[in-house]
C-alpha positions in Angstrom: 96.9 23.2 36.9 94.0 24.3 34.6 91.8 22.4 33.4 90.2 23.1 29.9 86.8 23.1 29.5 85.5 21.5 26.1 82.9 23.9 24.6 79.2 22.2 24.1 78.6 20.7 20.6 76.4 23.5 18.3 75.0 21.0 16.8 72.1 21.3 19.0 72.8 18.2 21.0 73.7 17.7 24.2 77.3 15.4 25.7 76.2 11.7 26.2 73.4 11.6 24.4 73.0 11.0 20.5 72.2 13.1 17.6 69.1 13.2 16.2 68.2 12.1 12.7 67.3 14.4 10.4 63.8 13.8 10.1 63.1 14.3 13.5 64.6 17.9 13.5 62.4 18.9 10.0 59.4 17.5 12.2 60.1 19.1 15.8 60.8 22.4 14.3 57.8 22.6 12.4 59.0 22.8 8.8 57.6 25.8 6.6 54.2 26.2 8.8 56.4 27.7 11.9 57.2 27.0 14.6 55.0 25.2 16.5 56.7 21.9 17.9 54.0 20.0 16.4 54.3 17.4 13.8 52.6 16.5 10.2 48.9 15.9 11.2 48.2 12.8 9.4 44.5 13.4 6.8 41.2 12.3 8.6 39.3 9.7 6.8 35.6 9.9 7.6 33.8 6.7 8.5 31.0 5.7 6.2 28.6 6.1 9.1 30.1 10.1 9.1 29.1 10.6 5.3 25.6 11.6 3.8 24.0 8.6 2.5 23.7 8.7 -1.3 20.3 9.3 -2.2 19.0 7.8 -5.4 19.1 9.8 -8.9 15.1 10.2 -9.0 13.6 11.9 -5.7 10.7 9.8 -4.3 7.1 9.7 -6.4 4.3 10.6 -4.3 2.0 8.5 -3.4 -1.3 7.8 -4.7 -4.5 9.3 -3.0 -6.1 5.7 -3.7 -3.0 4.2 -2.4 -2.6 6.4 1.0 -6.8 6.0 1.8 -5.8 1.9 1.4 -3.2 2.1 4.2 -5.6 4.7 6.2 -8.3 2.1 6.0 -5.9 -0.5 7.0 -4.7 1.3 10.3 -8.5 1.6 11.3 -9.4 -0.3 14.4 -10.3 -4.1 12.8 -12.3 -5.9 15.3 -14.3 -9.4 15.1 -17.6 -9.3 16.2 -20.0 -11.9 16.6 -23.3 -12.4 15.1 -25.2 -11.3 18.5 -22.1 -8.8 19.1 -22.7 -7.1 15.7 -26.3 -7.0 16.4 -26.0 -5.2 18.9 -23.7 -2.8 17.7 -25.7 -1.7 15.0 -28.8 -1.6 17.0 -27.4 0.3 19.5 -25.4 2.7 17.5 -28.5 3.5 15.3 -30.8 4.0 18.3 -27.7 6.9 19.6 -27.6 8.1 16.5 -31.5 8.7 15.9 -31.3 10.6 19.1 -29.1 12.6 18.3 -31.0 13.6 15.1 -33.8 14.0 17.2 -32.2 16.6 19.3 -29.8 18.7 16.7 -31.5 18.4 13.6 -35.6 18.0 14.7 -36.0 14.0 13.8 -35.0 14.1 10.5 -35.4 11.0 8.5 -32.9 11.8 5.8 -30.3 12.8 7.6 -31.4 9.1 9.8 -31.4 6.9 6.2 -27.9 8.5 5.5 -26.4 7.7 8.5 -27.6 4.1 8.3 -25.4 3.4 5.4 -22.1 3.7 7.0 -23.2 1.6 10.0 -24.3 -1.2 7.8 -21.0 -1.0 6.3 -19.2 -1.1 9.2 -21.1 -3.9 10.6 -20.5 -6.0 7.2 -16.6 -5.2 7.6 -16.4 -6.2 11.1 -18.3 -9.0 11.4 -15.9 -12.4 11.9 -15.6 -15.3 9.3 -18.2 -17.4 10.4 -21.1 -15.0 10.7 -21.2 -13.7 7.5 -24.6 -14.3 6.9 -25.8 -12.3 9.7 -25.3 -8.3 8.8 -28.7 -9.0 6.2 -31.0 -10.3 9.3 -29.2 -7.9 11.9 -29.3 -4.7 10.4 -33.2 -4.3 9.5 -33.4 -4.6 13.1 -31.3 -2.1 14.1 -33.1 0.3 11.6 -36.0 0.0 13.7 -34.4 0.3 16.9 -33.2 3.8 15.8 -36.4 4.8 14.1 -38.3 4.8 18.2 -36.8 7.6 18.6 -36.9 9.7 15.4 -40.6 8.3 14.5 -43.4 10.4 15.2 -46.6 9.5 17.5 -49.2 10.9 19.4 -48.3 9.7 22.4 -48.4 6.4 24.2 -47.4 2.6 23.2 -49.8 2.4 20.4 -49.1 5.7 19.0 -45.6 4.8 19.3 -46.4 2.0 16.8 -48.6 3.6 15.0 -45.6 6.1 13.9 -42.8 3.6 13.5 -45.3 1.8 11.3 -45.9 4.6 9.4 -41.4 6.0 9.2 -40.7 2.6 8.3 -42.9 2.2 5.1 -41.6 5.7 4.1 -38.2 5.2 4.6 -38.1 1.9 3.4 -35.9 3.1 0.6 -33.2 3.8 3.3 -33.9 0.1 4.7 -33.4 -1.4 1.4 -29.8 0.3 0.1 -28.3 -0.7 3.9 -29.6 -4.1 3.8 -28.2 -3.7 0.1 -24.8 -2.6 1.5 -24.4 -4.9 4.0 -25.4 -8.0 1.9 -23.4 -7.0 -0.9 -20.1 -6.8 1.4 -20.6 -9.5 3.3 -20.9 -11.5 -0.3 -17.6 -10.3 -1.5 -15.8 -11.3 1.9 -17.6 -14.9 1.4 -16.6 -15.6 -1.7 -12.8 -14.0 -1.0 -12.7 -16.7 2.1 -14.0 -19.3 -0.6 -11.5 -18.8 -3.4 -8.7 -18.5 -0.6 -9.6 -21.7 0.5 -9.3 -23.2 -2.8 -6.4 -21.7 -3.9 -4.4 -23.8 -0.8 -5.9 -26.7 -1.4 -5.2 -26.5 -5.4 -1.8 -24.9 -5.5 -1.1 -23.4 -9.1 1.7 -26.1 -11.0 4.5 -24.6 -13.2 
């Protein structure tokens, strides 16, 4: 006997298994975008991280020249010297230098005076707490030093003198604005130390 053969379902769908919903058809057969067998693609947040950071109505102000020389000073090399230690880094920082003049520029003692004022400075800044009082006694000393070789003589030990004698009491204009400089700093880092001082042990009361 024959047997008849049920024709598949054209429904899409095959025997034992069941239909699928509707929204599962729309979605496998792409909808209006064709045919691609992909689904929806869901919208892709961006994580805060992802955007650009809000930057403020008013772009930045620049900065002050006196303001940006303050914070180059501050990155400057700060050391502590000692009394002795600042000594003899004056004295042996003005005797290079007067060499120096002696060999570029011909000894010259303007060119000397003008580079003793930043040294003096230098040796008031760095100085530590407790040897404030020395840059006044150290640094006429130092001006000396680097006067041997930038002073002028005839030759020998007496000449010598004779000469440094003689640069000092015409430079002594140079000598006096140093000391001047170096005094006058160390001062206002003395009485900065004292008012600190009594500002802890008098806090203000509101």
């Amino acid at each position: 006997m024959e047997q008849h053969r049920t024709p598949p379902p054209r429904n899409g769908t095959q025997r034992g298994r069941p239909p699928l919903p509707p929204q599962a058809k729309r979605s496998g057969s792409g909808g209006a975008g064709g045919g691609t067998g992909e689904g929806v693609r869901p919208a892709v947040q961006r994580s805060p991280a992802a955007r650009p950071a809000d930057r403020p109505a008013g772009a930045r102000k620049p900065v002050p020249p006196l303001f940006e020389a303050v914070r180059r000073v501050r990155r400057m090399p700060n050391p502590r010297l000692t009394g002795l230690g600042g000594g003899l880094f004056c004295g042996a920082l003005m005797f290079v230098l007067g060499c120096l003049d002696r060999l570029l520029l011909g000894a010259s003692p303007t060119v000397y005076g003008v580079l003793f004022l930043p040294v003096c400075l230098l040796t008031a800044l760095w100085v530590r707490k407790g040897d404030l009082a020395s840059p006044a006694v150290v640094v006429p000393i130092a001006f000396a030093v680097g006067l041997l070789p930038v002073a002028d003589g005839d030759g020998g030990l007496s000449g010598r003198l004779m000469g440094l004698v003689t640069a000092l009491a015409t430079q002594a204009l140079w000598l006096y604005a140093g000391t001047f400089v170096a005094g006058a700093v160390a001062t206002v880092r003395k009485v900065g130390l004292m008012r600190g001082r009594a500002d802890r042990r008098h806090p203000p009361t509101h």
